[in-house]
C-alpha positions as CSV (number, residue, x, y, z in Angstrom):
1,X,8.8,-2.5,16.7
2,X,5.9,-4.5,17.6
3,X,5.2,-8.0,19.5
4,X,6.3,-10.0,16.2
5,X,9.6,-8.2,15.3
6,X,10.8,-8.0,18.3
7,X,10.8,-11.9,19.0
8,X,12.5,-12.3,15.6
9,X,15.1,-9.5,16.5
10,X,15.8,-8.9,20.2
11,X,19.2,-7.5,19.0
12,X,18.7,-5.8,15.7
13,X,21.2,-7.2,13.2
14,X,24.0,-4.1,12.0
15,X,21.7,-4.0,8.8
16,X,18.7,-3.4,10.3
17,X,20.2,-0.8,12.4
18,X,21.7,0.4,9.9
19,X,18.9,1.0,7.6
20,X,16.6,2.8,10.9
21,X,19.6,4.9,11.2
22,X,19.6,5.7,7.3
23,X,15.4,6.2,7.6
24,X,16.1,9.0,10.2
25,X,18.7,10.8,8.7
26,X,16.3,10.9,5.5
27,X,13.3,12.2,7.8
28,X,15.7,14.6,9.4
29,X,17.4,16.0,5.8
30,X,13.9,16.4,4.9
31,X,12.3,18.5,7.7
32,X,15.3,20.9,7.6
33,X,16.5,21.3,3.8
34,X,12.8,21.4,2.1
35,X,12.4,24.9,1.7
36,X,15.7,25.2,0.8
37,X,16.4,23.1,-1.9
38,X,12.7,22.0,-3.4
39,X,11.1,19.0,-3.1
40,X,12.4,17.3,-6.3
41,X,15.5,17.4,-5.1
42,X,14.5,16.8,-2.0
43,X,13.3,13.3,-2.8
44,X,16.2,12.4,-4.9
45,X,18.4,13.4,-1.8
46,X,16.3,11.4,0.3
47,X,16.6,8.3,-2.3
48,X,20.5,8.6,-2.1
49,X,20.0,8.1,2.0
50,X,18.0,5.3,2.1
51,X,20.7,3.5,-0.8
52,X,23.2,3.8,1.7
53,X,22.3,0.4,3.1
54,X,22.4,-1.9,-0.1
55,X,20.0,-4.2,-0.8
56,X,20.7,-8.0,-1.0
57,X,19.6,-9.7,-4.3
58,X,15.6,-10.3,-3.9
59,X,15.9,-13.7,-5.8
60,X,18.5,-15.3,-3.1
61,X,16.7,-14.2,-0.3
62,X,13.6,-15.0,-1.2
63,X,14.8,-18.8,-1.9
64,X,16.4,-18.8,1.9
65,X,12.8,-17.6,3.5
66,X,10.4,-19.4,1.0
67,X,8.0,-21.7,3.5
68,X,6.1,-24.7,2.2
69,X,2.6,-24.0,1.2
70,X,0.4,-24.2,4.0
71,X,-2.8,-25.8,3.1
72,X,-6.1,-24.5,5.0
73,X,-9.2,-27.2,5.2
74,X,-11.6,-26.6,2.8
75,X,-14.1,-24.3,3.9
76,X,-17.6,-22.8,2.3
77,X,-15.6,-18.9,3.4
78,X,-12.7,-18.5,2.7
79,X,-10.1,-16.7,5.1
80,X,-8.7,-13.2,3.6
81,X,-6.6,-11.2,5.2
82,X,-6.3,-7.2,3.8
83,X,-3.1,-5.7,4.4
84,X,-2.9,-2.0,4.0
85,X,-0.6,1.2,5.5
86,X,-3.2,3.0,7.2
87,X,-7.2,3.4,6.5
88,X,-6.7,7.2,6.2
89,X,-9.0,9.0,3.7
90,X,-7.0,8.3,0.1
91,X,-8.6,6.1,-2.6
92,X,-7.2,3.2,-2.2
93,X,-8.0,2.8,1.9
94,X,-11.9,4.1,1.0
95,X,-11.8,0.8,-2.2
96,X,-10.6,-1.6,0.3
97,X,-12.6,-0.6,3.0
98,X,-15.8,-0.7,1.1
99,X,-14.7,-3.6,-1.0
100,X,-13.6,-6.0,2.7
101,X,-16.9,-4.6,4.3
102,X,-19.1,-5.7,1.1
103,X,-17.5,-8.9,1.0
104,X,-17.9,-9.4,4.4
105,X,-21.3,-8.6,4.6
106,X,-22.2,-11.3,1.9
107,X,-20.3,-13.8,2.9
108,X,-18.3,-14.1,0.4
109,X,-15.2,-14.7,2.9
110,X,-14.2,-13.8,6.1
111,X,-12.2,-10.5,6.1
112,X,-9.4,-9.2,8.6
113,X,-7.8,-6.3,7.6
114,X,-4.6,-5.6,8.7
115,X,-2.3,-2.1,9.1
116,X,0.5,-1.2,9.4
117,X,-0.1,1.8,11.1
118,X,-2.1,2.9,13.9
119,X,-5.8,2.8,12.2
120,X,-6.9,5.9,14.2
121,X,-7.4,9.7,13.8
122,X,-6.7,10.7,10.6
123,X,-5.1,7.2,9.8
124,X,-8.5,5.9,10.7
125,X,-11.1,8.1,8.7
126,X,-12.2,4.3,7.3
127,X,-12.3,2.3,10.0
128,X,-15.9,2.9,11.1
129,X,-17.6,1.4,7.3
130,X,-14.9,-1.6,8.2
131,X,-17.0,-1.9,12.1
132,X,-20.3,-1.8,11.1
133,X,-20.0,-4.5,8.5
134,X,-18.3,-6.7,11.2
135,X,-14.9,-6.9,9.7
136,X,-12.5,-6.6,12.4
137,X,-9.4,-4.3,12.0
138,X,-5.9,-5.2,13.6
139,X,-2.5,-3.1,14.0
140,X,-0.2,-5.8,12.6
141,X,1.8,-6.5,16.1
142,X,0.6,-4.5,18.2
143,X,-0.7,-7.5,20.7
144,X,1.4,-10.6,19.7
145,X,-0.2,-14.0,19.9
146,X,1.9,-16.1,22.9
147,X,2.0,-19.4,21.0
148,X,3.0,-17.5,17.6
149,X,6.0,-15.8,19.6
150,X,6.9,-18.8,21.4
151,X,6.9,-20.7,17.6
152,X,9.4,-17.9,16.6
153,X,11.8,-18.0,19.1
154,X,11.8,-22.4,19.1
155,X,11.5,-22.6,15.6
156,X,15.3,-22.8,14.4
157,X,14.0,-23.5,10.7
158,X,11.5,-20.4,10.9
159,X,13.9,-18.3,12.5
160,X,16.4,-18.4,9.8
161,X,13.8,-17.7,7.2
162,X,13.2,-14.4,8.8
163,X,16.4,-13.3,10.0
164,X,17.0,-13.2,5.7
165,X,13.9,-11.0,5.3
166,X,15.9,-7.6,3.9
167,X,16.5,-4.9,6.1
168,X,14.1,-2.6,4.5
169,X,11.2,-4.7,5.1
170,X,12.2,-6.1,8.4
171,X,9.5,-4.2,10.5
172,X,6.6,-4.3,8.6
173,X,7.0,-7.9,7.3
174,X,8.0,-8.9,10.3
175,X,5.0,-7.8,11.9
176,X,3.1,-9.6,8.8
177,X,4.6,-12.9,9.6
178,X,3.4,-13.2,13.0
179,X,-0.2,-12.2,11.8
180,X,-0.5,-14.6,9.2
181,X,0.9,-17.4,11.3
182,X,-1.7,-16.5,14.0
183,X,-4.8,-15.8,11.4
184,X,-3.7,-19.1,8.9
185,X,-5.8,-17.1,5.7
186,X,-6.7,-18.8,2.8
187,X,-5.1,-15.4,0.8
188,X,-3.6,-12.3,1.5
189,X,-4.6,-9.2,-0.4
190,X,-2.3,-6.3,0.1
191,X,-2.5,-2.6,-1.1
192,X,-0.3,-0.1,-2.3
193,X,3.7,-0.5,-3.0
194,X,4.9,-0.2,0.5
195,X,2.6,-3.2,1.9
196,X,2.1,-4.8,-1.6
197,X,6.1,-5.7,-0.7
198,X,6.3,-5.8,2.9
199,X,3.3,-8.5,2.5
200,X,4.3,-10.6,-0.5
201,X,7.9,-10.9,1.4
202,X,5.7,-12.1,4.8
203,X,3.8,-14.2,3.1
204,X,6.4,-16.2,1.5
205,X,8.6,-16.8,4.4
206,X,4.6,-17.6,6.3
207,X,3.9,-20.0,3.3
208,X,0.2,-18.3,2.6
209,X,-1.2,-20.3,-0.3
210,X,-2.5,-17.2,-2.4
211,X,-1.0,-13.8,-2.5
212,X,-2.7,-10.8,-4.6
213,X,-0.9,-7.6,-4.8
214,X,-3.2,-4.6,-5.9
215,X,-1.7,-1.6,-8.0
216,X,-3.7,1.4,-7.9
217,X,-1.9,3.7,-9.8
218,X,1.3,4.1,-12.2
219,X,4.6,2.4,-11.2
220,X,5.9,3.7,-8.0
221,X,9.1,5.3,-9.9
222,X,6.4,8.1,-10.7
223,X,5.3,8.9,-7.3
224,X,9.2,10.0,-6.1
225,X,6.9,11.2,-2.4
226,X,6.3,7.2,-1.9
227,X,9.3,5.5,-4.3
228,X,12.0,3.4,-2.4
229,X,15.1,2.2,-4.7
230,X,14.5,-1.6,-3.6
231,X,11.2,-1.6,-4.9
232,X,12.0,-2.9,-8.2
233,X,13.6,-5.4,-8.0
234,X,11.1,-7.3,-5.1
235,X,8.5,-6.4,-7.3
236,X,10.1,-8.3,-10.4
237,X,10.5,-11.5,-8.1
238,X,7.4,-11.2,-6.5
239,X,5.6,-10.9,-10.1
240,X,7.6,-14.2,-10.9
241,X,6.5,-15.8,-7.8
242,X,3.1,-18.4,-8.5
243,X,1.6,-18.1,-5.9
244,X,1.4,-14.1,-6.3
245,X,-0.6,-12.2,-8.7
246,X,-0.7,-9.0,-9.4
247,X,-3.9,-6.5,-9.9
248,X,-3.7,-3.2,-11.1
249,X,-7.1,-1.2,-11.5
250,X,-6.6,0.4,-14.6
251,X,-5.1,-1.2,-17.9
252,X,-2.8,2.0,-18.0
253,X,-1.6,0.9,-14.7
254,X,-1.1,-2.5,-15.5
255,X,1.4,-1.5,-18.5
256,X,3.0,1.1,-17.0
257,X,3.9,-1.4,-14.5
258,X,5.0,-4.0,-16.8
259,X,7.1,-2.2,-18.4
260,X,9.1,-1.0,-15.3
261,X,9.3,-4.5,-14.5
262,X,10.1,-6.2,-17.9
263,X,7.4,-8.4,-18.0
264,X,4.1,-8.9,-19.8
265,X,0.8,-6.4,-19.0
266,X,-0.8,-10.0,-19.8
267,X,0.4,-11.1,-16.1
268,X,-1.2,-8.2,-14.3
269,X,-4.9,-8.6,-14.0
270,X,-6.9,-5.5,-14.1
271,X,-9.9,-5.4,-12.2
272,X,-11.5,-1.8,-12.1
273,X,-13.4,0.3,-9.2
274,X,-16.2,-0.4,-9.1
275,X,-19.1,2.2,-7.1
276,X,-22.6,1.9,-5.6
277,X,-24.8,4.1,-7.7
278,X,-27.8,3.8,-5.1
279,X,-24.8,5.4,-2.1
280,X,-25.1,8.9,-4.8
281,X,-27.9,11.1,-4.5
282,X,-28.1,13.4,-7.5
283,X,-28.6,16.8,-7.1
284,X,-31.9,19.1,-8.4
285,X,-31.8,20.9,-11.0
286,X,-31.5,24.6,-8.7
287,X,-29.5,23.0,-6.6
288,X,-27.4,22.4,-9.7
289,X,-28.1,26.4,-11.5
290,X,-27.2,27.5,-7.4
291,X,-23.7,25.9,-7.5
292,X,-22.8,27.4,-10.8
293,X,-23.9,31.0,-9.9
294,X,-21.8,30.4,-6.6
295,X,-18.8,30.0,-8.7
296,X,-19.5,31.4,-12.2
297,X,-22.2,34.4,-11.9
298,X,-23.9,35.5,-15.0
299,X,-23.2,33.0,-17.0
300,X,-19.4,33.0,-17.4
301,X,-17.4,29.6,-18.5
302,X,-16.1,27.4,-15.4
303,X,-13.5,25.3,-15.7
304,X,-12.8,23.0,-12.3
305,X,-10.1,20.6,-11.4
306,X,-10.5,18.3,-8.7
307,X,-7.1,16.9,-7.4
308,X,-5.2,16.3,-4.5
309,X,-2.7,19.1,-4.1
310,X,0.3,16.7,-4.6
311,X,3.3,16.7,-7.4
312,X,1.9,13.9,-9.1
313,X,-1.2,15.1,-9.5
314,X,0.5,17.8,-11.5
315,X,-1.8,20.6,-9.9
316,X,1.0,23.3,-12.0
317,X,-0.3,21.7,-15.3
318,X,-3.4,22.3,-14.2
319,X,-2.9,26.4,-13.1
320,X,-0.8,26.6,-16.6
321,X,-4.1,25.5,-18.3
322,X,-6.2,28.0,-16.6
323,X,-3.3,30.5,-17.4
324,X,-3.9,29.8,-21.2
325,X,-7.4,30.1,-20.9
326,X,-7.7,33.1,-19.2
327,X,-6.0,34.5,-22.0
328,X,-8.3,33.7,-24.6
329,X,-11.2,34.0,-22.9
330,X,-10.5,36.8,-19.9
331,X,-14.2,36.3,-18.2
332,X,-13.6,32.7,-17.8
333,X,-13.7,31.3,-13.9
């Protein structure tokens, strides 16, 4: 734990203890009975650990840590604060890198982008576009601000809003409130279900004014590698919450969502990628007949998939596809 939690929790409550304990028993399951018992039921396995600790209900708790809106002076730039897991080389870390830096760059706000992990090695393959635009990048508690630490451990009224935050976010947002009670941003834009959570349950109990969660894929229930069973359910109060919206990037996203969640796709904005054309350089036209003599020589069809080799990506619907294929046309590549 970093500077932040560990002020709010010297001495771990039993729940929080008791939810580490049921996060390493899940890591340890996994490592030993993967290629034993497949990953499917690996992940459901893993699902039935992490229950183990039940999760309080998301509405009383997040009535016990709500803080009064903090209003920020008015200012020509705006304070935003990105909150992400890591800025490793996925899609979502390269769009908010690009996106913060951009923004940055114009002026449109002042950006601080936030982790929750380590931003470095292979956690940090985005860092450097976030550096040269300016935009500077913080592991959320890993150097604690004295007067926010000192506000924690005196504040009687703050610290019982964070000793409710739920066991399975008490790291992370933990971490999160002692950021944005150091930074004071105007709004808080988080990515992916793991921070989108972690965040929206910080901010609350930090009393940011504006809170956007983005969704940048189907609804996490799909993804069982990343799904948590408490998910739900803070989502659902979250979504309810007005000073939060959610943004999905795809309108597929947004109603797969929605219907997870029992609410309308017309609450969930959707706000697509967008790309620099001009960052592209477009290959010749033997560069081009090069490539597909490489891969396909005289002429044969070519089929290519380009996925990450994950389950939901389905890469087995894709080999069953080429299966079929190469059955009714055997010189296809």
């Amino acid at each position: 734990m970093g500077a932040y939690a560990n002020a709010i929790w010297p001495r771990p409550a039993l729940h929080v203890r008791m939810m580490r304990f049921s996060r390493r028993l899940a890591r340890g399951v996994a490592r030993r009975a993967a290629p034993v018992v497949g990953m499917g039921r690996l992940l459901a396995l893993r699902n039935s650990i992490l229950a183990l600790t039940p999760e309080p209900d998301a509405s009383e708790i997040a009535r016990v840590i709500a803080a009064p809106l903090r209003v920020n002076p008015a200012s020509q730039s705006p304070r935003v604060v990105q909150v992400i897991g890591s800025l490793a080389g996925g899609g979502a870390e390269r769009q908010l890198s690009l996106f913060a830096a951009r923004a940055h760059e114009l002026r449109l706000a002042h950006q601080t982008v936030l982790t929750l992990h380590e931003a470095s090695g292979a956690l940090g393959q985005n860092r450097p576009k976030l550096e040269a635009a300016g935009v500077e990048v913080r592991h959320a508690g890993a150097q604690g601000n004295a007067a926010v630490i000192a506000q924690i451990t005196s504040d009687s009224r703050l610290r019982t809003r964070l000793a409710a935050i739920p066991a399975s976010n008490a790291q992370y947002a933990g971490e999160l409130v002692g950021e944005f009670i150091a930074l004071e941003p105007d709004i808080v834009h988080a990515w992916l279900d793991h921070a989108n959570i972690a965040t929206g349950i910080a901010a609350i109990a930090a009393g940011v004014p504006r809170v956007v969660l983005s969704l940048r894929s189907l609804n996490p229930e799909r993804t069982p590698r990343f799904y948590a069973p408490w998910m739900r359910a803070w989502y659902a109060h979250l979504a309810a919450d007005p000073r939060v919206q959610l943004v999905a990037n795809s309108s597929a996203g947004a109603e797969d969502y929605a219907q997870w969640l029992g609410i309308s796709a017309r609450s969930i904005a959707v706000v697509h990628n967008g790309f620099d054309a001009s960052s592209f350089v477009a290959p010749t036209r033997s560069e081009l007949d090069a490539l597909r003599a490489s891969l396909a020589p005289n002429g044969r069809p070519l089929v290519i998939g380009v996925f990450r080799l994950s389950e939901e990506k389905q890469p087995l619907a894709f080999i069953e596809i080429a299966r079929l294929l190469r059955e009714r046309i055997p010189e296809a590549r």
